[in-house]
C-alpha positions as CSV (number, residue, x, y, z in Angstrom):
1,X,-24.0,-12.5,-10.3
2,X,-21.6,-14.1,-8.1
3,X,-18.7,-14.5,-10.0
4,X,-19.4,-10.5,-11.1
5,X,-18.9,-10.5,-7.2
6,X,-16.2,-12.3,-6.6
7,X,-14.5,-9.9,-9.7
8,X,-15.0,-7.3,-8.2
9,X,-13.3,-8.1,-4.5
10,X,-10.5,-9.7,-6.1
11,X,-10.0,-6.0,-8.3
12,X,-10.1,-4.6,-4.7
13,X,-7.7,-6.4,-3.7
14,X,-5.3,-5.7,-6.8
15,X,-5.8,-2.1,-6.4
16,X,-5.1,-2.0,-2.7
17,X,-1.8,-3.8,-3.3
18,X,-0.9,-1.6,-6.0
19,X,-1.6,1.5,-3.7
20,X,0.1,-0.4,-1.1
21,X,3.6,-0.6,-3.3
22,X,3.5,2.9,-4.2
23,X,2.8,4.3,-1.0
24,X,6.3,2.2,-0.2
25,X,5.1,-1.2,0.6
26,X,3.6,-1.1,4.3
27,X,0.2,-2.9,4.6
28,X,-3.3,-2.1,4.0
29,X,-6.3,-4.0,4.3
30,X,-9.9,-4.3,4.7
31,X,-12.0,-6.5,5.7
32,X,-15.2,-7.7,3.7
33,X,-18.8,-9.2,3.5
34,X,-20.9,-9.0,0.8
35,X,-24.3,-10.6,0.5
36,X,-26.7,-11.7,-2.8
37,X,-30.1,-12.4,-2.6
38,X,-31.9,-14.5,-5.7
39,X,-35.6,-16.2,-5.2
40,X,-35.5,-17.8,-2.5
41,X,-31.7,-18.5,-1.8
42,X,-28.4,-16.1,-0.8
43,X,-24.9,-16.5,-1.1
44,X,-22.7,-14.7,0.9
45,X,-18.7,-14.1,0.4
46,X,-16.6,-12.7,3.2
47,X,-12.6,-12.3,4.4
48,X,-11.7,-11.0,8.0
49,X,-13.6,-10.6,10.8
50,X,-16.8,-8.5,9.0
51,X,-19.9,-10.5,9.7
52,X,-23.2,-11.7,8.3
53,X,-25.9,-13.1,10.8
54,X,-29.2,-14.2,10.4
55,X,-32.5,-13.6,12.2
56,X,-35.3,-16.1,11.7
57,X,-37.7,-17.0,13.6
58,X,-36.4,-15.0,17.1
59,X,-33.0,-16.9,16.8
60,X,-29.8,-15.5,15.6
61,X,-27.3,-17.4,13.8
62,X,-23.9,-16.0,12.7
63,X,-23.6,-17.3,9.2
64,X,-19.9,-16.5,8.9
65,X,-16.7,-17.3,11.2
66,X,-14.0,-14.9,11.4
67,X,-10.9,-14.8,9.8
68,X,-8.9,-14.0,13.3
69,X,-6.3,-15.6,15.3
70,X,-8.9,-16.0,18.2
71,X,-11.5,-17.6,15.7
72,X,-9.9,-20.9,16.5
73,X,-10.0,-21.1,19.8
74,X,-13.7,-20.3,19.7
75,X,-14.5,-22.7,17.1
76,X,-12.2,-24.8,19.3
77,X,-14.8,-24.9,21.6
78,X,-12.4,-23.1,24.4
79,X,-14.4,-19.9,24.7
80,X,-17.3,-17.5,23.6
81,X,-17.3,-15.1,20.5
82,X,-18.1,-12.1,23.2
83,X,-15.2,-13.4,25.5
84,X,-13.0,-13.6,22.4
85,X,-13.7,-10.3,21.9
86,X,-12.2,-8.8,25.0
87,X,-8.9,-10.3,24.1
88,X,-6.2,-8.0,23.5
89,X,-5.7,-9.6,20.2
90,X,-8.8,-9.8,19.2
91,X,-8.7,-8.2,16.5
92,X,-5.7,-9.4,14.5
93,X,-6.8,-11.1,11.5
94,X,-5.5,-13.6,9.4
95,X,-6.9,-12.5,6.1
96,X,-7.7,-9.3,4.4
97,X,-8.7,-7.3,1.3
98,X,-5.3,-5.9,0.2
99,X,-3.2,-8.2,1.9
100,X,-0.8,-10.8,0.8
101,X,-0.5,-12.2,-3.1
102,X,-3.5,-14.3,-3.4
103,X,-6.9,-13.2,-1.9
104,X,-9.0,-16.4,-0.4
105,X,-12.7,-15.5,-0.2
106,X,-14.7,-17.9,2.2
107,X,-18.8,-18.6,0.3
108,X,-21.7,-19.8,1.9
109,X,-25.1,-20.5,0.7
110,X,-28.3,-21.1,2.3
111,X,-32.1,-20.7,1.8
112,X,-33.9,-17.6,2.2
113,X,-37.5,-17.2,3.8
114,X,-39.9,-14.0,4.3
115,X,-39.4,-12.6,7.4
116,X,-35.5,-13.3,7.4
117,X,-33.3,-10.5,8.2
118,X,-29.7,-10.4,7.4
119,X,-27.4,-8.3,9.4
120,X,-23.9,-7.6,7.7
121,X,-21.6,-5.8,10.4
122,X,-17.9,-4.6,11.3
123,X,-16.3,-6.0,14.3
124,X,-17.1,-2.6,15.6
125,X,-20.4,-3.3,16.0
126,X,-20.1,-6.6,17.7
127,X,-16.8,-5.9,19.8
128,X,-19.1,-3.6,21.8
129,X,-22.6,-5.1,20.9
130,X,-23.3,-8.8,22.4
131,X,-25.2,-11.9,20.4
132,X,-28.3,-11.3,23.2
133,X,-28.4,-7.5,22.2
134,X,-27.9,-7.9,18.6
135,X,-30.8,-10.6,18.9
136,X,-32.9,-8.1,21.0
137,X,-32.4,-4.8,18.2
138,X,-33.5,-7.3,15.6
139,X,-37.0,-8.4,16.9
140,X,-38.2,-5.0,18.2
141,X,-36.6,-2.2,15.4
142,X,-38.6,-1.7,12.3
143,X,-36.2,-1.4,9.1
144,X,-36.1,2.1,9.1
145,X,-34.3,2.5,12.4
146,X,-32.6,-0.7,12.9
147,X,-29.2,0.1,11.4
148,X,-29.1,3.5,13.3
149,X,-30.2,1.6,16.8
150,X,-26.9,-1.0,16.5
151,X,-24.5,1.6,15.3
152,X,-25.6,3.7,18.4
153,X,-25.7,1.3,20.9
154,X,-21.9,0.3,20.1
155,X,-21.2,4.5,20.3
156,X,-22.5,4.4,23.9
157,X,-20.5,1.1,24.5
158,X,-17.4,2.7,23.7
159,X,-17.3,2.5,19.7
160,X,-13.2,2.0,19.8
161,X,-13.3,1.1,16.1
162,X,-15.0,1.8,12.7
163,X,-19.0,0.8,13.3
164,X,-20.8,0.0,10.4
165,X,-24.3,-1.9,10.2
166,X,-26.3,-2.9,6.8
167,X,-29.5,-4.9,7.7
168,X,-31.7,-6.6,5.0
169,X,-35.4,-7.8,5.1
170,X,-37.0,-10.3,3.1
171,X,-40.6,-9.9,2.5
């Protein structure tokens, strides 16, 4: 299943660069994260800034770092994914769908238990929604309104950029 995954990003990714050299060779690019559940474990692949996060147990956990020039100096320890995300740069990234020869997916694996929910999310959604808010739509919204609670939240924020929100329960 995973390696039927991975196929299929890296055919993206052809197929975007193809489109790319007939439209004259300017850049285009997407950013991706994708998410398998089996039993009890997930695996998770992702390039740019697109995110997966966790909710277990009333604590959030961002299971992915961005691909982004300001991911380093938050990983760096100098500041705070939401300050990051006021930067004027903050959204340049460093790898894409589309972009450049080779495509380098990032993987991670974990355990999964009932009652986890998985948010996988634009930068859209958390330039304009904060860690504490994103934490806060996750305990109270039941699954059928969830993903339409974050998207709108970030649409009163401001929404400057494409919004998109998939959120997955384990039961």
């Amino acid at each position: 299943m995973m390696a039927g995954l991975r196929r299929a990003i890296l055919g993206a990714h052809e197929q975007i660069l193809a489109e790319a050299a007939r439209r004259g060779g300017g850049p285009i690019g997407a950013t991706v994260v994708a998410l398998i559940l089996t039993n009890d474990h997930f695996a998770a692949f992702w390039a740019g800034d697109s995110r997966l996060y966790s909710y277990r147990e009333h604590h959030l956990d961002m299971l992915t770092s961005d691909h982004s020039m300001v991911a380093e100096l938050v990983l760096g320890g100098e500041m705070t994914w939401e300050e990051a995300e006021k930067l004027p740069h903050a959204n340049v990234i460093t790898r894409a769908v589309g972009v450049g020869e080779a495509l380098e997916l990032d993987k991670i694996r974990g355990e999964v238990r009932p009652g986890d929910r998985f948010l996988l999310c634009t930068d859209g959604l958390t330039k304009h929604v904060g860690a504490r808010e994103l934490a806060g739509v996750l305990e109270r919204e039941p699954m059928e309104t969830v993903s339409e609670a974050l998207i709108s939240r970030a649409l009163k924020a401001g929404g400057t950029d494409n919004v998109s929100a998939i959120v997955v329960d384990v039961v």
